[in-house]
C-alpha positions as CSV (number, residue, x, y, z in Angstrom):
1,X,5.2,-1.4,-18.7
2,X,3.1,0.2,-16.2
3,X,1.1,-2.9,-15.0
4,X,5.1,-4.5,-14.5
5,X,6.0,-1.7,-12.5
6,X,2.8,-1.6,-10.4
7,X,3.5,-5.5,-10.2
8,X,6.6,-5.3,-8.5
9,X,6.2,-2.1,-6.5
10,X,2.8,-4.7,-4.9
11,X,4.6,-7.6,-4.5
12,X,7.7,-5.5,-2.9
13,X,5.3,-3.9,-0.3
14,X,4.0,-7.0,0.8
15,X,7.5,-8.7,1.3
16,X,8.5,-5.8,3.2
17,X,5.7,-5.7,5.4
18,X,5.8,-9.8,6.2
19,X,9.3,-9.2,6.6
20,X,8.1,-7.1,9.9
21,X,6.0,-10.8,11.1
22,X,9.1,-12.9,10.1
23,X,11.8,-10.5,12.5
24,X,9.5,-10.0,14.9
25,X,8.7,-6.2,14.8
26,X,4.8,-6.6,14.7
27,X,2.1,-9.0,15.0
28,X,0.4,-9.8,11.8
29,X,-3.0,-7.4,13.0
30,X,-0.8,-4.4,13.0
31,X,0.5,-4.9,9.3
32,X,-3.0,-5.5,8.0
33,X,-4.1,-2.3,9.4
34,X,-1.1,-0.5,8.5
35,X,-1.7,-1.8,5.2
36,X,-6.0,-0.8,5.0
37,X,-5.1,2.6,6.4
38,X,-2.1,2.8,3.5
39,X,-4.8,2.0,0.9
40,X,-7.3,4.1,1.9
41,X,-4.8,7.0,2.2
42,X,-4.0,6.6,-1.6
43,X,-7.6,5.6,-2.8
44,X,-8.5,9.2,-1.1
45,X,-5.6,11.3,-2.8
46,X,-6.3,9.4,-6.0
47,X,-9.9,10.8,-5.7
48,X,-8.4,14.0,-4.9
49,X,-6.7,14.4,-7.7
50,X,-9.2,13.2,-10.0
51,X,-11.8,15.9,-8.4
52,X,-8.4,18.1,-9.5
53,X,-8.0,17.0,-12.6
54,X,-11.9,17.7,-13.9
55,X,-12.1,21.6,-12.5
C-alpha cells in the first residue's frame, strides 16, 4: 500500500512541477533546483528523525 501511495505522491510532484515549464512560471533550471533542495531537505529530516528515533 505504502509503495502505491509513495508512487503517486512522486509521480504527482513531478507533474506539478513540469506543469510550472508548460505555463510558463519557471525555466526548467529553477524546478531542478527547487526539486534537489526539496530532497535534500527531507533526506536531512529523515536523518533527523532516525538520530531521534535511536536515543
Amino acid at each position: 500500500m505504502e509503495v502505491g501511495i509513495n508512487g503517486f505522491l512522486a509521480i504527482w510532484i513531478l507533474l506539478v512541477a513540469l506543469s510550472r515549464v508548460f505555463v510558463g512560471g519557471h525555466y526548467i533550471t529553477d524546478i531542478v533546483a527547487g526539486l534537489a533542495i526539496g530532497l535534500a531537505w527531507l533526506l536531512i529530516c529523515i536523518a533527523a528523525l532516525e538520530l531521534l528515533r535511536r536515543r
